[in-house]
N, C-alpha and C positions, 0 to 999 in steps of 0.2 A: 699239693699238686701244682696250685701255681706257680709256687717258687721252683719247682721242680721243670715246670714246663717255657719258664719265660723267656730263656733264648730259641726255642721252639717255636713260640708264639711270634717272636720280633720274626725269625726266617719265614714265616707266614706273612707275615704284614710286607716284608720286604718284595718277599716275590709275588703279592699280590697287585702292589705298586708297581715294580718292574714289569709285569704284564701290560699292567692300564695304562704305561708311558711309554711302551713298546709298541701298541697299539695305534694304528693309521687314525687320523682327522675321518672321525664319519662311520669308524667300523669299532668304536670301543669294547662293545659287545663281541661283538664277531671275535674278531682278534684277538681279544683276552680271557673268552669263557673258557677254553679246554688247558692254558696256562694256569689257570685259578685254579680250574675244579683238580687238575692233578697237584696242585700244593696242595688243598686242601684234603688229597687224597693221602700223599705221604704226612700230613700233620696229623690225620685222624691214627693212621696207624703208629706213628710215634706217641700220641696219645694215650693208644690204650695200651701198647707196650711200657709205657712209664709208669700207668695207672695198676697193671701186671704186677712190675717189678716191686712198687711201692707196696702192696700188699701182702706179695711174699714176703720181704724185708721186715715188715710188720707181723707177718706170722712166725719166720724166725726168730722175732725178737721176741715175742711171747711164750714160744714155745719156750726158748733156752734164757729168760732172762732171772734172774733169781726173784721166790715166790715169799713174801711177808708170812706166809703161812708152812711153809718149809720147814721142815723138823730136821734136829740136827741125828744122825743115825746113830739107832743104839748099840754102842759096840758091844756093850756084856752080851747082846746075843751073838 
């Protein structure tokens, strides 16, 4: 998940920063709370859409990947 999420992570940290340096002398708060909470809004949803995709990928791979206990078919039947 991390390695999967960590340019994700950096455009969070980026626009977290660009918020609080956009932000007026005096209104840090103010000015950067609804900037923040909406990255933090689109990062949670990229989130668990990677966390999604990562675990389907995983169950694809389980379902179809060849099983050590696999038996080879018997053709005489």
């Amino acid at each position: 998940m991390k390695a999967a999420l960590n340019a994700d992570i950096d455009r969070l940290l980026e626009q977290v920063a660009q918020a609080i340096n956009n932000a007026k002398l005096g209104r840090i708060i103010n000015d950067s709370e609804e900037p923040v909470r909406d990255a933090n809004a689109e990062f949670r949803q990229r989130l668990y859409q990677k966390a999604l995709d990562l675990l389907q990928n995983k169950q694809l791979q389980e379902d179809f990947s060849p099983s050590e206990k696999r038996t080879e078919p018997d053709l005489a039947k």
